[in-house]
Each structure stands twice: as structure tokens, then as C-alpha cells.
C-alpha positions as CSV (number, residue, x, y, z in Angstrom):
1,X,-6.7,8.5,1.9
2,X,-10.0,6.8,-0.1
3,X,-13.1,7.3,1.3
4,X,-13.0,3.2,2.5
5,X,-9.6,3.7,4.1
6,X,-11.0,6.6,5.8
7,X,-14.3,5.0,7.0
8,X,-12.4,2.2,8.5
9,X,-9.9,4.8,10.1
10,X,-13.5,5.9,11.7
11,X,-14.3,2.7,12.9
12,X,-10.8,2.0,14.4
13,X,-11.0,5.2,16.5
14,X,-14.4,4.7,17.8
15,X,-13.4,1.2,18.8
16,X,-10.4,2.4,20.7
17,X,-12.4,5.4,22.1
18,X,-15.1,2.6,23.2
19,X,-13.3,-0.1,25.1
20,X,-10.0,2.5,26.1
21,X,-7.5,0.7,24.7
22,X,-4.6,0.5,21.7
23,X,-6.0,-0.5,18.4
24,X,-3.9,-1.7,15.5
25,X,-4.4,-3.0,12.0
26,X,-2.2,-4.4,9.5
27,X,-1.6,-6.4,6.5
28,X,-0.4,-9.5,6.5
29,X,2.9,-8.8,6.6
30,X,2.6,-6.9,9.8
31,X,2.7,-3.6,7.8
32,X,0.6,-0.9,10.1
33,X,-2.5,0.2,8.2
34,X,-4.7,1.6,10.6
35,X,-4.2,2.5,14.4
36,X,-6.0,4.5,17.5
37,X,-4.5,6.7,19.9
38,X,-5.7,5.3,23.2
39,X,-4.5,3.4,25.4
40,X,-1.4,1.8,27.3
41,X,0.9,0.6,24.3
42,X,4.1,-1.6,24.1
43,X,7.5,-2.6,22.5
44,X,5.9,-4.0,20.0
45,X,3.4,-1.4,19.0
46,X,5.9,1.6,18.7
47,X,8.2,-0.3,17.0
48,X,5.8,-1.0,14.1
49,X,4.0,2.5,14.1
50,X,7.4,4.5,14.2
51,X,9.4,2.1,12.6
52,X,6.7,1.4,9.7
53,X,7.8,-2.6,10.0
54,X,7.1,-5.6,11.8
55,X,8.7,-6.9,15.0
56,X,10.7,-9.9,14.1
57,X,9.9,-11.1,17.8
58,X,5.9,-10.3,17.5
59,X,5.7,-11.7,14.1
60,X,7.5,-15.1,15.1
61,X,4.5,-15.0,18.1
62,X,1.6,-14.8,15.5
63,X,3.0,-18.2,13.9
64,X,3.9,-19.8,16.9
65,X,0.4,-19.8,17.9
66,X,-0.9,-20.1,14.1
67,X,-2.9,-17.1,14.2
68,X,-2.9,-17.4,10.4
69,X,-4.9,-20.2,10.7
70,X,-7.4,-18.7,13.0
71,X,-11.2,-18.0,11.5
72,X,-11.7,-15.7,15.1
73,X,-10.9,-13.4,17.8
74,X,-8.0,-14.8,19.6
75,X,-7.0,-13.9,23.4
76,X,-2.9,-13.6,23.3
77,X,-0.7,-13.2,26.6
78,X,1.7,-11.6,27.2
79,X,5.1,-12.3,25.9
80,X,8.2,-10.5,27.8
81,X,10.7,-11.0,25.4
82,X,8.9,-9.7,22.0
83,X,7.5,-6.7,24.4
84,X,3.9,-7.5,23.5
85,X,1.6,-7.2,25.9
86,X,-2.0,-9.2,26.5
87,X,-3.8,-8.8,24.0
88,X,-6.5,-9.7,21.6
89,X,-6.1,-10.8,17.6
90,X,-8.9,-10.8,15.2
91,X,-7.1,-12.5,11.8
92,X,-9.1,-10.0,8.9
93,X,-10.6,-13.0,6.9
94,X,-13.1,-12.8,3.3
95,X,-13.9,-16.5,3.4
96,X,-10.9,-18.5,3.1
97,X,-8.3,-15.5,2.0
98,X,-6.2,-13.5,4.9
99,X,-6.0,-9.8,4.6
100,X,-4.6,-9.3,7.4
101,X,-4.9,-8.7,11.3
102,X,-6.7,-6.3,14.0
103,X,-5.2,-5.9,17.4
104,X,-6.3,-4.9,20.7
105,X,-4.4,-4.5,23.3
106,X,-5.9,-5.5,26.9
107,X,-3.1,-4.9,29.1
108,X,-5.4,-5.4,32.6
109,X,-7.4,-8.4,30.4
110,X,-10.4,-6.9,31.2
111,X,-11.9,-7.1,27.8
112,X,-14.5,-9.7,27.4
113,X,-16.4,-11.9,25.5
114,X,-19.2,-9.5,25.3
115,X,-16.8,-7.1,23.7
116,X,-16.2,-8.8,20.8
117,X,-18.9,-8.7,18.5
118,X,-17.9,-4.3,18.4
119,X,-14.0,-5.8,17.4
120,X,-15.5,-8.1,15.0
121,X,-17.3,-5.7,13.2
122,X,-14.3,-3.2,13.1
123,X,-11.8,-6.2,11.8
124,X,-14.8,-7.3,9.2
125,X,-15.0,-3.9,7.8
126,X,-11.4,-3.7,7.7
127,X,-11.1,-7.4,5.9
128,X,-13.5,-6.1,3.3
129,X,-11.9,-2.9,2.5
130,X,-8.4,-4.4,2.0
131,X,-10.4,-7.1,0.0
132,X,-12.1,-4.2,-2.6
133,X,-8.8,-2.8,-2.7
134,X,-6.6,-5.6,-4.3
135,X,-9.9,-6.4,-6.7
136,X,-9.3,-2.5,-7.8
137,X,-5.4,-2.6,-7.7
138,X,-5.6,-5.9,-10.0
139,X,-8.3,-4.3,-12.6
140,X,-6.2,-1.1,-12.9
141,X,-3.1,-2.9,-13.2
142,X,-4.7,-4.7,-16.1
143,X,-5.8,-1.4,-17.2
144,X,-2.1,0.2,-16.9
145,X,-1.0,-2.6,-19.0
146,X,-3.0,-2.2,-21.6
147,X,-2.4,1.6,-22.2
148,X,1.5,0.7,-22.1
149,X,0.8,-1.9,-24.9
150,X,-1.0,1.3,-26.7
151,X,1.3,3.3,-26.7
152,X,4.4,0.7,-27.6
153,X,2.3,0.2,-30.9
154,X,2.5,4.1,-31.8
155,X,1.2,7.9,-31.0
156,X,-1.3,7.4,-28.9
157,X,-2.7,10.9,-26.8
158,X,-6.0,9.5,-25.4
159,X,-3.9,6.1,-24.1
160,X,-1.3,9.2,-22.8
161,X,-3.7,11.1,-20.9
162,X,-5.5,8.3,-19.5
163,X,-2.1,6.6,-18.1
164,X,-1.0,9.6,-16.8
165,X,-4.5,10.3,-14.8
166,X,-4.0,6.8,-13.8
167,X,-0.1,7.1,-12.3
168,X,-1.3,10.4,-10.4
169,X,0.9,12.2,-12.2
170,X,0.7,15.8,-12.3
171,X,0.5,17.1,-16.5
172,X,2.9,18.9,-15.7
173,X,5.8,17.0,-15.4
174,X,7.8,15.1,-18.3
175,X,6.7,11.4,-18.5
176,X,8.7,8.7,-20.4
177,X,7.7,5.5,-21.1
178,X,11.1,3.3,-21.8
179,X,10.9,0.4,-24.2
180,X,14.8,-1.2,-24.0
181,X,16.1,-3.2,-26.4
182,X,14.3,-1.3,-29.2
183,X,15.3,0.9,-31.9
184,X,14.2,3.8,-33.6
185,X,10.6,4.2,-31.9
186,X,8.8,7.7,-32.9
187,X,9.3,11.2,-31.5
188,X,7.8,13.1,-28.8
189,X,5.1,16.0,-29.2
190,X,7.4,18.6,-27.5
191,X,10.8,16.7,-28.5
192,X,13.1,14.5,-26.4
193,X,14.1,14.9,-22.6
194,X,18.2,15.1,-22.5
195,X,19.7,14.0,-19.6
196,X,22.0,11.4,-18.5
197,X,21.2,11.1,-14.7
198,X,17.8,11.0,-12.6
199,X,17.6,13.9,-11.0
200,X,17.1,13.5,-6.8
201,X,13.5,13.1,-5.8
202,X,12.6,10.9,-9.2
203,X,9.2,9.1,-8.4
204,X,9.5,5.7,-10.5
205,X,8.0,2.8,-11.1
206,X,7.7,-0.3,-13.9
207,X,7.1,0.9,-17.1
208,X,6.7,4.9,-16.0
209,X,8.3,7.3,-14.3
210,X,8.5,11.1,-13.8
211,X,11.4,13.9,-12.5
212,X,10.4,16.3,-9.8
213,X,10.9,19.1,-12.2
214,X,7.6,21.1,-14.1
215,X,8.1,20.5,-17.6
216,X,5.5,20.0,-20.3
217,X,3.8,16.3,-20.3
218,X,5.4,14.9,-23.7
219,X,2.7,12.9,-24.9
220,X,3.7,9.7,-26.3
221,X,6.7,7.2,-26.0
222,X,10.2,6.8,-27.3
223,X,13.4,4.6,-27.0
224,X,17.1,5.8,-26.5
225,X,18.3,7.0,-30.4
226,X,22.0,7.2,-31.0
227,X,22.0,11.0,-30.8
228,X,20.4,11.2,-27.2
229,X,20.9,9.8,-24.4
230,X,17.5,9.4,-21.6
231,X,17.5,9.8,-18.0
232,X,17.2,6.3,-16.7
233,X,13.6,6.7,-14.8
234,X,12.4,3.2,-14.7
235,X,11.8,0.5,-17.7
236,X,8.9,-1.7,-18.5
């Protein structure tokens, strides 16, 4: 967890603690990001927790009353048949862009008007985190892109190491970076990887990918030559 995800993992918990109740927060595909553990919950609430996905029920609720289109906190009741209970929705706005949502659920609707500004503040610092977050996942995207043009040209060990600090990637695991429809290409520090199948546990991904096992971080990039045949990890 980054120190931003963590700070608004804070703030969600001291909200809950504050006003006693459920606290949820999640993209805006109704993916859970961020919840408390106080409170009454519902249906609805386990099911996206536990189940890591969004009610088709609750999520039909949020556009029936367009809470996409809200710009502030927004009292919902109850709905029986998605198994939501009262609640409030803050929509996690930076200016006219939607992040996401924060909700908080009032099962005795007790919670006020004078409550909200603390709810605001929570859903703002959420909003702003997951904001920072896609600036930073589109620069290093641009960043991962250019290494993988780098080394397509040729041997490249700086543009190597940098990727692989970038993927996460432990240096000591084998690394390929796939290239099809190309010939030839140029060889490997520590020589080829031979295998024909991925191995179980394989953590891929566009353009790179690594096996589970410990092996020495082959520095560089190569295609499939007619003598060896690669595991298939992932492709650019």
C-alpha cells in the first residue's frame, strides 16, 4: 500500500470510528478500494467486500438516481430488493472528472447535515488520491513504453534494469521481453530460457512477463529462433 493509499485508509477509519457507521470507497466501477469496520452493514456491502465486485442490483441504484451526475453528498433509501440499506453517497469528483464514490451507511438515518462537511473531506482526499494516481500510472506507462522501444532497437542493460525496477520484479527471476513476428533478434547475457509451457503461478502482462522460478535476470530481449522454442509469457 503507497503512503496516499494508506493516508486515506486513515481517514476512512477515523470517519467510521467518528459517526459509528459502515464506510466504503470505490472506483467507479463499484470496485471496493477503501472500507471501515464499524457499523451495521448489508447485502450489498458484503457482497462487494468479499466478493471484490459490484452488485448488479446496487450498481443499477446509483444510475437510476444518476449519482454519476451528482457534484455532492447524496441521502439514498433504502432499497429491499438490491439489499442496500439507507445510506449516504458522496460521488469522489476533481472538477468535472469522476473517480469514484464514498459510502456511508446510516441505517437509523441519523446522520445529518452537520455531519457532512467530516464525509466530504474524507471523499475529497479520496478523489484526489485516485486522481494523483492515474497522473502517475499514465507517466510510467509512458515511461514503460519507452524502455520496451529501447530495448526492441538492441542490448540495452540500463533500459533492462530500469524496466525491471519498474514491473516490481524481483532480479532474480528470468524476464523476457517478446517481440512476435520478428526474426533473428540478438542473444541473451546468460543465454536463452527453454521451455514450451508457462509454468503455474506465471505473473504476466503486455510486453513483460516473468515465471515464479529464481533464475538469473537475462538482461536484454529476444524473439523465438528456429532452434528454441520460448515459454509463452505475454507479448507486446
Amino acid at each position: 500500500m503507497t503512503t496516499a493509499s494508506a493516508e486515506v485508509q486513515a481517514a476512512v477509519d477515523r470517519l467510521g470510528a467518528s459517526l459509528g457507521r459502515a464506510v466504503l470507497v470505490e472506483d467507479v466501477h463499484h470496485h471496493p478500494l477503501w472500507w471501515s469496520a464499524q457499523g451495521e452493514v448489508d447485502g450489498t456491502r458484503l457482497r462487494t467486500i468479499l466478493q471484490r465486485q459490484p452488485a448488479p442490483a446496487a450498481a443499477a441504484v446509483v444510475v437510476r438516481l444518476g449519482l454519476a451526475r451528482a457534484d455532492g453528498p447524496v441521502r439514498v433509501p433504502a432499497v429491499p430488493e438490491a439489499e442496500m440499506l439507507p445510506r449516504w453517497c458522496v460521488p469522489l469528483r476533481v472538477g468535472t472528472d469522476l473517480f469514484g464514490y464514498l459510502w456511508l451507511l446510516d441505517p437509523d438515518e441519523t446522520v445529518s447535515e452537520a455531519d457532512l462537511p467530516e464525509i466530504v473531506a474524507c471523499a475529497a482526499l479520496a478523489a484526489t488520491t485516485l486522481a494523483e494516481e492515474r497522473v502517475t500510472g499514465a507517466k510510467r506507462e509512458h515511461r514503460r513504453a519507452a524502455l520496451l522501444a529501447r530495448l526492441a532497437v538492441g542490448p540495452d542493460p540500463s533500459a533492462a534494469r530500469e524496466l525491471i525496477r519498474l514491473e516490481e520484479l524481483d532480479p532474480g527471476v528470468t524476464v523476457v521481453v517478446q517481440l512476435p513476428e520478428r526474426r533473428g533478434g540478438w542473444p541473451l547475457s546468460d543465454g536463452p530460457a527453454r521451455s514450451s509451457t508457462a509454468p503455474a503461478g506465471t505473473r504476466s502482462g503486455p510486453g513483460i512477463s516473468s515465471p515464479p522460478r529464481r533464475t538469473s535476470w537475462l538482461s536484454g530481449i529476444f524473439t523465438r529462433p528456429p532452434s528454441c522454442s520460448l515459454p509463452k509469457y505475454g507479448q507486446i
